[in-house]
C-alpha angles and dihedrals in degrees: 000000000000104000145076125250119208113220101213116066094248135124091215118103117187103180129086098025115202105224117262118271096010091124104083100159119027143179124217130197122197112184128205097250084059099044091048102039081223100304135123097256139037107281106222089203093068090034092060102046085050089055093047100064101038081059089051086054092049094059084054094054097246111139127223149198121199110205091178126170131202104097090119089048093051091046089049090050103052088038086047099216131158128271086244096075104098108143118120102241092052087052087052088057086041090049091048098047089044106045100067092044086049100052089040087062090044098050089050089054103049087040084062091072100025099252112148110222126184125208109233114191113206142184132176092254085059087060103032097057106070095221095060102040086060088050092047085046102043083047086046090051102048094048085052089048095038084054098250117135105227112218104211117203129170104249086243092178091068104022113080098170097070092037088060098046091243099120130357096023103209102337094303087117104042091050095062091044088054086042081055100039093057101032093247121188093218143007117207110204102194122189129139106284125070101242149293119338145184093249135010101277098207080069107030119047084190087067112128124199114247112224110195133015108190097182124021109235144153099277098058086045094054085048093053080063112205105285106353116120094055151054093209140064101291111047120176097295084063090047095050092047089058092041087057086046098052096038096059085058098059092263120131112227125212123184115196160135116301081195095062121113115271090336101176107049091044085056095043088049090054103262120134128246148177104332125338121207107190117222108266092221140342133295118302136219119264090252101056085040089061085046084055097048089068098059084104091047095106098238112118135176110190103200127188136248097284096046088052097052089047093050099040102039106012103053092232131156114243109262122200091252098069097048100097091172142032119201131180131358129296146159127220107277089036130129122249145181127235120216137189124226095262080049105247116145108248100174144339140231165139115294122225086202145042122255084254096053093044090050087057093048103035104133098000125120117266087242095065098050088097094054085046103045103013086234140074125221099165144294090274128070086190116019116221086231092063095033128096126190130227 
């Protein structure tokens, strides 16, 4: 298992020091159960230290990006409804009610140090069609080089997907796609617990931090557990899913306690803390990025052993005859995923085919897709040219 466990249960690395000041240009993500402290409403104490310091980080140059939930917290709060209430059309209302409170506090609190911020809105079809992720990105981009600090939420009155936790889970997700989207050096996921350990330590008072995971496997998978690391929607599998997102696209990933001591400032001069996820290559080019931003789109191909060897060490385009599984729906042009049969992702790319073409030519020859289909749209289902590995 490629990662390093710290003996001590603290959330304090000293080793492999980034060099102060290398972050120019970070995302941080700031998750309910943090802004919250676990209540049933924002708590402006914790608000407020996080500001701080990102205002502190402001007079020093550094750019950020804020991806912050709550907005459903805020709206249950001030309609003073129960915790049961968990539809998604009652999460929309809450959403609605809660947006508007949470960037207002957010807004005082940023105005008490002179630091401009700006709302954006986002859901996944502003990032899955080219042409909007370059116009989210360019807008993204100008507010960073005009000194405004953007506060990025997923738009929860119209996205479903991300209400119901079957995409982005509580904005960790959508953070590394932003991180991705504007070339960041370094996403912050902040919750209420220090990292990464090897159990879930509400449970086991044995769990150590893990302070380094230099490859995401299946075995630090299998250690993030499915929910634990958070009260909230997202919990570390989520986590983990956006640190191997962002990663792939040349961002350094931290996850941490929001509750840390001047936490900010400490990663951005080079201390580390929580849990530190290197970048696994260097920075990409904006077309393979947007390729990247589809990896939480639904649409999945699980391909066998061959195809995998074929895709990961000979520099091969994806045939039909290797695609064992077809999962989602999807149209020709989309982004998909590519899974391996122990279903880790493995690369992600454009589809020369629907989900319903790829079901009737899964494993079949490339010779045979017009017999199949009765039409021809090439050899490959996923060409090697719009294609970008994990």
């Amino acid at each position: 298992m490629s990662l390093q466990r710290d003996p001590r249960p603290t959330s304090t690395e000293a080793h492999d020091k980034k060099a102060p000041g290398a972050y120019r240009r970070i995302v941080v993500k700031a998750g309910t159960t943090l802004l919250t402290r676990g209540s049933d409403r924002l708590n402006r104490q914790v608000m407020a230290t996080l500001v701080e310091q990102m205002a502190q980080l402001y007079l020093r140059r550094v750019e950020i990006i804020l991806v912050s939930s709550g907005a459903v917290a805020a709206g249950r709060h001030v309609l003073g409804v129960p915790q049961e209430g968990k539809n998604v059309p009652f999460r929309q209302v809450l959403a609605a009610a809660g947006q508007g409170r949470l960037m207002h506090a957010y807004e005082q609190l940023f105005d008490r140090h002179e630091v401009p911020v700006a709302q954006a809105l986002l859901t996944r079809n502003d990032l899955s069609d080219r042409q909007g992720y370059l116009n989210v990105r360019n807008t993204l981009l100008s507010l960073l080089e005009l000194r405004v600090i953007p506060i990025v939420n997923e738009n929860d009155v119209v996205a479903v997907e991300e209400i119901t936790g079957d995409v982005f889970g509580d904005n960790d997700n959508l953070s590394a796609m932003v991180a991705n989207l504007v070339d960041a050096d370094l996403l912050v996921m902040l919750g209420d617990v220090e990292g990464l350990f090897t159990a879930d330590p509400y449970l086991d008072p044995n769990a150590r931090l893990i302070s380094t995971v230099d490859h995401l496997d299946g075995d630090v998978e299998a250690a993030g557990g499915a929910s634990w690391g958070s009260k909230g929607r997202g919990g570390m599998a989520t986590k983990l899913e956006a640190a191997r997102l962002a990663t792939a696209s040349g961002v350094e990933v931290v996850i941490a306690s929001g509750l840390e001591a001047d936490v900010l400032a400490r990663l951005v001069n080079g201390e580390r803390i929580g849990t530190y996820f290197p970048a696994a290559g260097t920075k990409m080019e904006s077309r393979k990025r947007w390729m990247l931003s589809g990896l939480s789109s639904g649409g999945e191909i699980v391909v066998d052993d061959g195809a995998c060897t074929a895709l990961l060490q000979d520099n091969r385009s994806l045939l039909s005859a290797g695609v064992k599984e077809v999962r989602g729906s999807f149209e020709r042009g989309d982004i998909i995923s590519i899974l391996d049969v122990r279903g880790g992702r493995i690369a992600a790319g454009i589809s020369n085919y629907s989900s319903d073409d790829m079901s009737k030519i899964k494993g079949a020859r490339s010779n045979r897709i017009q017999e199949f289909l009765g039409r021809h749209l090439g050899d490959e289902v996923v060409h090697r040219n719009n294609m970008v590995i994990l």
